[in-house]
C-alpha positions as CSV (number, residue, x, y, z in Angstrom):
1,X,49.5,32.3,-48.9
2,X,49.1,34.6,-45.9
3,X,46.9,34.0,-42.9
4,X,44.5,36.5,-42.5
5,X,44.9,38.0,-38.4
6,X,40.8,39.0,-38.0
7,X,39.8,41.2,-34.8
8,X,36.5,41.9,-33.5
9,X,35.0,44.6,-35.4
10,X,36.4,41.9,-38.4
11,X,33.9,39.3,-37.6
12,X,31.4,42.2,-37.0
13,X,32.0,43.8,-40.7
14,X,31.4,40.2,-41.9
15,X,28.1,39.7,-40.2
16,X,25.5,41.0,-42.8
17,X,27.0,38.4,-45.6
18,X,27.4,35.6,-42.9
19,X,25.6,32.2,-43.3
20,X,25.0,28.9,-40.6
21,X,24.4,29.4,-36.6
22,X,25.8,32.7,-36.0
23,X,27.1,33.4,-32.1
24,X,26.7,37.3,-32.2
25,X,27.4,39.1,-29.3
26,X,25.2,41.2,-26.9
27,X,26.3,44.6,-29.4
28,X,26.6,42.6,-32.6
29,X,30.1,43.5,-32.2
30,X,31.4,40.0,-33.0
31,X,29.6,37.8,-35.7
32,X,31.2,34.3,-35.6
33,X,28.8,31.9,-38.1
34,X,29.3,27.9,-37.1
35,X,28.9,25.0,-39.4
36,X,27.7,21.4,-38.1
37,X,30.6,20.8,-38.0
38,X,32.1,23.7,-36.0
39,X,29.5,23.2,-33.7
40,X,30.0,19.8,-33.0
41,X,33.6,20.5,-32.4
42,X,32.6,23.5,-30.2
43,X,30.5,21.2,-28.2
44,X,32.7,18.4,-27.7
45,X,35.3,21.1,-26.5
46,X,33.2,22.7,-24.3
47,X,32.3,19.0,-22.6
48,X,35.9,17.9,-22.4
49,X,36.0,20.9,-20.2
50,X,33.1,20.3,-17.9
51,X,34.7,16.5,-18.0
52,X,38.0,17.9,-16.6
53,X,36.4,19.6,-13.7
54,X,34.8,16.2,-12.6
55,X,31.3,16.8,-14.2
56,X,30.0,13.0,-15.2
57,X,26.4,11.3,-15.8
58,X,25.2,11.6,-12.6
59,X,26.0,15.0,-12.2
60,X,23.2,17.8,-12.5
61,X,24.2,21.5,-14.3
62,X,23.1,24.8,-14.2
63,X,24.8,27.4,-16.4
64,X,24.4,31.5,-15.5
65,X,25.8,32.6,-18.7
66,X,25.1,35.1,-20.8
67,X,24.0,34.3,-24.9
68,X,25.5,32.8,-26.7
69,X,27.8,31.2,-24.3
70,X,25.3,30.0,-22.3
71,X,23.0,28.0,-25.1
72,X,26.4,26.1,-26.0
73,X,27.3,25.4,-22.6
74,X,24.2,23.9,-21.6
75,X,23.7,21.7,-24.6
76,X,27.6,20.2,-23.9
77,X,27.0,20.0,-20.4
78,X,23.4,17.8,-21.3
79,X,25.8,15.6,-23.3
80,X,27.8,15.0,-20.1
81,X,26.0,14.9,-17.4
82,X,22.4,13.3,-16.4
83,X,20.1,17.0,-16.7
84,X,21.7,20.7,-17.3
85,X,19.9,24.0,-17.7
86,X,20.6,27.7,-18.5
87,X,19.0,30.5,-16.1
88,X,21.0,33.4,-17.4
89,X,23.5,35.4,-15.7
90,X,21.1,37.7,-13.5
91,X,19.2,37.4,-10.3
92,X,21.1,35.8,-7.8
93,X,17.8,35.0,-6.2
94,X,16.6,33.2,-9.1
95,X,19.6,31.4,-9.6
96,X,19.6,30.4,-5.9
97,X,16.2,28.9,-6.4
98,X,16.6,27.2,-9.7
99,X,19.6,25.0,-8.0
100,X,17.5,24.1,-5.3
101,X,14.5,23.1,-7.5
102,X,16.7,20.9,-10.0
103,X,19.1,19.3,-6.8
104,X,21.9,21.6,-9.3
105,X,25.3,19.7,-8.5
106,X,27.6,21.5,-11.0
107,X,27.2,25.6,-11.4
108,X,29.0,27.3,-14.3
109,X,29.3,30.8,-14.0
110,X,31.3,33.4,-14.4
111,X,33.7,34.3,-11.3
112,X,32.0,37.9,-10.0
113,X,28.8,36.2,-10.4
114,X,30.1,33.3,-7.9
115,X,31.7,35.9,-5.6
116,X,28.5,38.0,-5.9
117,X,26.3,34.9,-5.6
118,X,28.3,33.8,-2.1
119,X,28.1,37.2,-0.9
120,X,24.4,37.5,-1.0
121,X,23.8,34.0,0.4
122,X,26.3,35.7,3.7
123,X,24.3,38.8,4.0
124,X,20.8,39.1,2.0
125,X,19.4,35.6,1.7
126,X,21.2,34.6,5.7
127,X,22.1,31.0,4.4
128,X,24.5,28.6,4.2
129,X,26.5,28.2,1.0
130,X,26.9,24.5,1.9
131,X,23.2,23.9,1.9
132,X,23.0,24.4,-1.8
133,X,25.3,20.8,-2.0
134,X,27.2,21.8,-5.1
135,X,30.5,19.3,-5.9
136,X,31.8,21.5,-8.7
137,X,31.9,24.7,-10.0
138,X,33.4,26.2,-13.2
139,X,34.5,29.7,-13.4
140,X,34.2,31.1,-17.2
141,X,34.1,34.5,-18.7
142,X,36.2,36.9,-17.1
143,X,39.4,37.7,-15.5
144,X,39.3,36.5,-11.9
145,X,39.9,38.5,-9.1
146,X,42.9,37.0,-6.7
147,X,42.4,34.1,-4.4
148,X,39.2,33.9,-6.3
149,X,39.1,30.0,-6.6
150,X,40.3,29.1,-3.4
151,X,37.9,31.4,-1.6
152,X,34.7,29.6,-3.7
153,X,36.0,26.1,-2.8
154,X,36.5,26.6,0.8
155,X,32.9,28.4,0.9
156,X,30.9,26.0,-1.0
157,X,33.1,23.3,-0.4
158,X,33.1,22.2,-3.9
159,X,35.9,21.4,-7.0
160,X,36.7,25.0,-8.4
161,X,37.9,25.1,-11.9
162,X,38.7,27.7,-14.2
163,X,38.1,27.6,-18.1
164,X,39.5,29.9,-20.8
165,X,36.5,30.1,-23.4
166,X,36.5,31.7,-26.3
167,X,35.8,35.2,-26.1
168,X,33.8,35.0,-29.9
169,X,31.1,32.2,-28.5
170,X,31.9,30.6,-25.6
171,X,33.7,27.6,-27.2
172,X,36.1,25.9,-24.2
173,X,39.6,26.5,-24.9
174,X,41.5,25.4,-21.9
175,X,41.6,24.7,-18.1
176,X,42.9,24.8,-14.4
177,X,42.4,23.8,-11.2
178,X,44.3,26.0,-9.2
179,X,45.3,29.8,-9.7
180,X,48.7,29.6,-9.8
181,X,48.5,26.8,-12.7
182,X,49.0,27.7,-16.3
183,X,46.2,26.8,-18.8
184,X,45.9,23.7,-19.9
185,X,44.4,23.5,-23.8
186,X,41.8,21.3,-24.3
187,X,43.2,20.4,-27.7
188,X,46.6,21.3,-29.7
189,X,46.8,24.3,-31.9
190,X,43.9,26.2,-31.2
191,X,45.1,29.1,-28.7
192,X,48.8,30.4,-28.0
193,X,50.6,33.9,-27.4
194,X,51.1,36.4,-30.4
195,X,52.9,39.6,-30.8
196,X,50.7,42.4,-29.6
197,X,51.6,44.7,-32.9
198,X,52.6,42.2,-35.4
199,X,50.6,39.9,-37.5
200,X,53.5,37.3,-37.6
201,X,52.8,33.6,-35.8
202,X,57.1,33.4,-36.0
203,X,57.6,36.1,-34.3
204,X,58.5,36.1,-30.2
205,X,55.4,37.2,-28.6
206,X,57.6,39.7,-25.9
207,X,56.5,39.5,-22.0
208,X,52.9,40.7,-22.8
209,X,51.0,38.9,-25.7
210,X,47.9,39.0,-27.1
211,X,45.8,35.0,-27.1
212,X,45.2,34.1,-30.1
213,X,42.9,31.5,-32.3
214,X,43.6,29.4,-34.8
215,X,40.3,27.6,-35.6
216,X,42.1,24.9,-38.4
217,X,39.3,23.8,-40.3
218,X,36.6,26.1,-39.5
219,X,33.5,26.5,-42.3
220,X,34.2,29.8,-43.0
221,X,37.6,31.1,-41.4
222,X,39.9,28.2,-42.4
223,X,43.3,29.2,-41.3
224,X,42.5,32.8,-40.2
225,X,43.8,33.7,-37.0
226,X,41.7,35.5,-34.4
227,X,42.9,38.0,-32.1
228,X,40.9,37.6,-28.7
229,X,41.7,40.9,-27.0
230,X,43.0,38.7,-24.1
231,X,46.5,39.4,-23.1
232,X,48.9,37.5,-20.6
233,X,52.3,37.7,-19.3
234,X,54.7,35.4,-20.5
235,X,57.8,34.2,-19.1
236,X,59.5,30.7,-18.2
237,X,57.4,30.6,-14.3
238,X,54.7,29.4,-16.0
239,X,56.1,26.4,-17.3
240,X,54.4,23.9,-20.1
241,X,51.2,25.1,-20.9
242,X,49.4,28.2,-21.6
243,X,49.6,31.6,-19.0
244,X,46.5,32.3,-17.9
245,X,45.0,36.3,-19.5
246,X,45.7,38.8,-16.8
247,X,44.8,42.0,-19.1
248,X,42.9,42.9,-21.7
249,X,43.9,45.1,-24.9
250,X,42.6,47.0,-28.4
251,X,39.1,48.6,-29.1
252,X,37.1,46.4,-26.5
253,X,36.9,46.1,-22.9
254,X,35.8,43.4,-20.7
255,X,33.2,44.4,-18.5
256,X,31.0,42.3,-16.4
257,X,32.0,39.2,-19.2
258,X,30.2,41.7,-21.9
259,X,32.6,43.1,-24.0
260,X,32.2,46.8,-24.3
261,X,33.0,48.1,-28.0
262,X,34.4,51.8,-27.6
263,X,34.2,52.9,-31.1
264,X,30.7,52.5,-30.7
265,X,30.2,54.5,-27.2
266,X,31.9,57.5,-29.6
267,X,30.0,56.9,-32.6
268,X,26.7,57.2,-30.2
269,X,28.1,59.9,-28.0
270,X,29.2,62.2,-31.3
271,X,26.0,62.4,-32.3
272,X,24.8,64.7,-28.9
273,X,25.4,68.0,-29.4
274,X,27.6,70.1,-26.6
275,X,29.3,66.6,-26.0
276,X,33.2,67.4,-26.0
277,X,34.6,64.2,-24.5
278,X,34.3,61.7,-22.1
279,X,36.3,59.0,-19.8
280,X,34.8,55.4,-19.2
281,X,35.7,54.8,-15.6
282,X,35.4,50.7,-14.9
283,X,36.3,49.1,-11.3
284,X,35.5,46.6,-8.7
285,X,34.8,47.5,-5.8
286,X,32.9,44.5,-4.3
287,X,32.2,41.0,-6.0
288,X,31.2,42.8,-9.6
289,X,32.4,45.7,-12.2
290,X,31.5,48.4,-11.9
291,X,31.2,51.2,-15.0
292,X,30.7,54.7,-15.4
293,X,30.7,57.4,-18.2
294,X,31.7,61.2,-17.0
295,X,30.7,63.5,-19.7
296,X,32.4,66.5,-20.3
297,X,30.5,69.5,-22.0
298,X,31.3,72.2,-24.3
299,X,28.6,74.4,-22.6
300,X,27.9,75.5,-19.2
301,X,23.9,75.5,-20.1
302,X,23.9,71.9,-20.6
303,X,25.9,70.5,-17.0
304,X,22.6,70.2,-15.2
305,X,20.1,69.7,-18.1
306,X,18.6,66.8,-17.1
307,X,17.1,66.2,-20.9
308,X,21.4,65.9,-22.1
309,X,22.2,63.2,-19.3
310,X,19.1,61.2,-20.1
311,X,20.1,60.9,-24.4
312,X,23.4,60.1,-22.9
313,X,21.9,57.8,-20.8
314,X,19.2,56.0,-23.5
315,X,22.8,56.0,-25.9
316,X,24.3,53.5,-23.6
317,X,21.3,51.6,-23.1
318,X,20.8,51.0,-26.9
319,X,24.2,49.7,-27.1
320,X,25.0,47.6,-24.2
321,X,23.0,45.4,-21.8
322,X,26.3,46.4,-19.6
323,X,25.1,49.3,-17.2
324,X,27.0,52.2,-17.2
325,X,26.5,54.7,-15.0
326,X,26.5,58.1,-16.4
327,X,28.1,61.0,-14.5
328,X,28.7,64.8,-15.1
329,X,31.9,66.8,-15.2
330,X,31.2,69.9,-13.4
331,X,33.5,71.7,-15.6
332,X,33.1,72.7,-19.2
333,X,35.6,72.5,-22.1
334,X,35.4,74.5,-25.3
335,X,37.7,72.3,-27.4
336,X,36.9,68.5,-28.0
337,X,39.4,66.5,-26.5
338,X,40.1,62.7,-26.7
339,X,38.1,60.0,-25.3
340,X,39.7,57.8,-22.4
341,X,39.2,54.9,-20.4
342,X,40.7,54.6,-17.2
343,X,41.0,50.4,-15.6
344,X,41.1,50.6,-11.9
345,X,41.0,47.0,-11.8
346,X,44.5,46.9,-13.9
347,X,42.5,44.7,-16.7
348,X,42.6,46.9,-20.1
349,X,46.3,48.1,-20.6
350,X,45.0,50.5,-23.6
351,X,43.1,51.4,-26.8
352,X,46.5,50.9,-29.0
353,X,48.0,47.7,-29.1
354,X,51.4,49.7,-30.6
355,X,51.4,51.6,-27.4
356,X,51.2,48.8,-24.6
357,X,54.8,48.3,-23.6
C-alpha cells in the first residue's frame, strides 16, 4: 500500500471533518487533530528536549510562543521542571517583567525574539541581560540568523540550545547545542531528508531536501508522511545526524515563526478590483522579519486612493496576525502579471518545489 506524502494545505482541506485536540495554525492553514495518545507522545517529546538543554525540577520556564506551540510547550516544560508559564510571543516589555516576577530560569523562545529581546534590554529598557539570571535558553521556531547562539550565550551568559519542532504544532523533533552541530532527533524515525519533487522515501534526497515527518502510529495519519516546507542542505560535513533547515520551500513562507500561506494572499488580493499583481518583499534588517506587499495597479486613478491601500490593507489583516506592510508601485500595468515573492534573507528558495535546483 502506498504512503500518502500530505502538505499543508492537506491537513488544512481535512480540517472541517477532523476530530480530537486540533493544533490549527494562526490562518487555519494547517489542521493537525491529536489523540491522547499523540499528545502524550508530543509532550514527552517536547520535554526530552527541554531535558537535553539542562532544564530539571528546580528549574523555572517561561515560553514566548505563539499558539499552539506555546500551550504544548508549557505543559511539557511543567512536567520537567518545578513551575513554567506561557506569555505569548509579543511585548518584550511584558516578557521582561513576567521573568522577573516568576525568578524565570529557563526562556523558550523563538531566536529573533531573543535577539530582539537582548537588543531592547541594550538600548530601550538600559539593563543588564545578566540581571534577568537565566541558565538556559531554547531557541524554537525559525531559521536562526548566523552566530545566533553564540551571541545569546555570551550576552545572557546562559546554555543556548536550538530545537527543531514541528512546523504542524510545535511537537520537539530534535536538538543542538552549537551552530555548527547537525540535529540530533529526539527519537528514531520521525524526521529525515526527502526528495524535493518526488513522493518516494527510496529515493536520494539530492543536495537540497525537503524535512519530512513520519508520525508512525499517529490517531489519524498512520503512516502518512508530512512534508514540513523545511529544506536543508545535505552532504557528508554534517556527519551522523540530521542537517539543520537553512531554507524554506512550496506555497508557505516562514515569516516571523508564522507561516504565511500565499495562495491565500491571491485568493484575498483577486478579489480588489484594479489589482494586477503584487511581490511579497520579506527581510531582516535588525533582530526581526520584516514583510511587505507592493501592489501593482491596472489603473492610474487608483495609485494614491487611499480607500484601495486600506482593503488591501484590512485583506492582510484578516488573514495573518503576521504584519505586512503594504506599499504602492508608482507605475501601472494593464495586463495582470504573476505574483512573486522575493527572500532577502535567502530563506524561501521558491513557490515550485520542481523548480528549486
Amino acid at each position: 500500500m502506498t504512503r500518502p506524502w500530505l502538505t499543508r494545505d492537506d491537513l488544512g482541506a481535512a480540517g472541517h471533518s477532523a476530530t480530537g485536540l486540533l493544533l490549527v495554525s494562526p490562518d487555519a492553514s494547517s489542521v493537525l487533530p491529536m489523540g491522547p495518545d499523540d499528545r502524550a507522545a508530543a509532550s514527552a517529546l517536547t520535554g526530552a528536549a527541554l531535558r537535553a538543554a539542562g532544564v530539571g525540577e528546580r528549574d523555572r520556564v517561561v515560553v514566548a510562543l505563539a499558539e499552539p506551540a506555546g500551550a504544548l510547550w508549557s505543559a511539557a516544560a511543567a512536567d520537567v521542571a518545578a513551575a513554567a508559564a506561557c506569555t505569548g510571543p509579543r511585548g518584550r516589555m511584558r516578557l521582561h517583567h513576567t521573568l522577573s516576577a516568576l525568578m524565570a530560569t529557563t526562556l523558550v523562545i523563538t531566536p529573533t525574539g531573543a535577539m530582539d529581546l537582548l537588543a531592547r534590554l541594550h538600548l530601550e529598557f538600559l539593563l543588564d541581560p545578566l540581571d534577568l539570571g537565566l541558565r538556559t535558553i531554547v531557541l524554537t521556531g525559525e531559521i536562526a540568523s548566523k552566530r545566533t547562539i553564540g551571541h545569546l550565550a555570551g550576552e545572557f551568559g546562559a546554555r543556548v540550545t536550538e530545537v527543531l519542532a514541528s512546523p504542524f504544532g510545535g511537537t520537539a523533533l530534535a536538538w543542538r547545542a552549537a551552530e555548527d552541530d547537525p540535529l540530533t532527533p529526539l527519537a528514531g524515525g520521525l524526521i529525515a531528508p526527502a526528495p524535493l519533487t518526488k513522493d518516494d522515501w527510496s529515493a536520494p534526497p539530492g543536495p537540497l531536501a525537503e524535512l519530512v515527518l513520519t508520525p508512525r502510529g499517529h490517531a489519524t495519519f498512520g503512516d502518512a508522511v508530512l512534508r514540513t516546507g523545511l529544506v536543508v542542505r545535505t552532504g557528508p560535513q554534517h556527519g551522523p545526524g540530521v542537517p539543520a533547515p537553512a531554507h524554506t520551500a512550496g506555497e508557505h513562507v516562514l515569516v516571523r515563526g508564522v507561516w504565511l500561506a500565499l495562495p491565500r494572499v491571491e485568493k484575498a488580493l483577486a478579489t480588489i478590483d484594479g489589482v494586477a499583481g503584487w511581490e511579497l518583499a520579506i527581510s531582516r534588517p535588525g533582530t526581526l522579519d520584516a514583510a511587505a506587499l507592493t501592489v501593482t495597479f491596472t489603473r492610474e486613478s487608483l495609485v494614491g486612493n487611499p480607500m484601495w491601500r486600506s482593503r488591501i490593507e484590512q485583506a492582510l489583516r484578516a488573514l495573518t496576525p503576521v504584519s505586512i506592510a503594504v506599499e504602492i508601485a508608482g507605475n501601472v500595468s494593464e495586463a495582470p502579471f504573476p505574483a512573486t515573492v522575493t527572500d532577502l534573507r535567502g530563506h524561501h528558495l521558491g513557490r515550485d518545489r520542481a523548480l528549486i535546483t
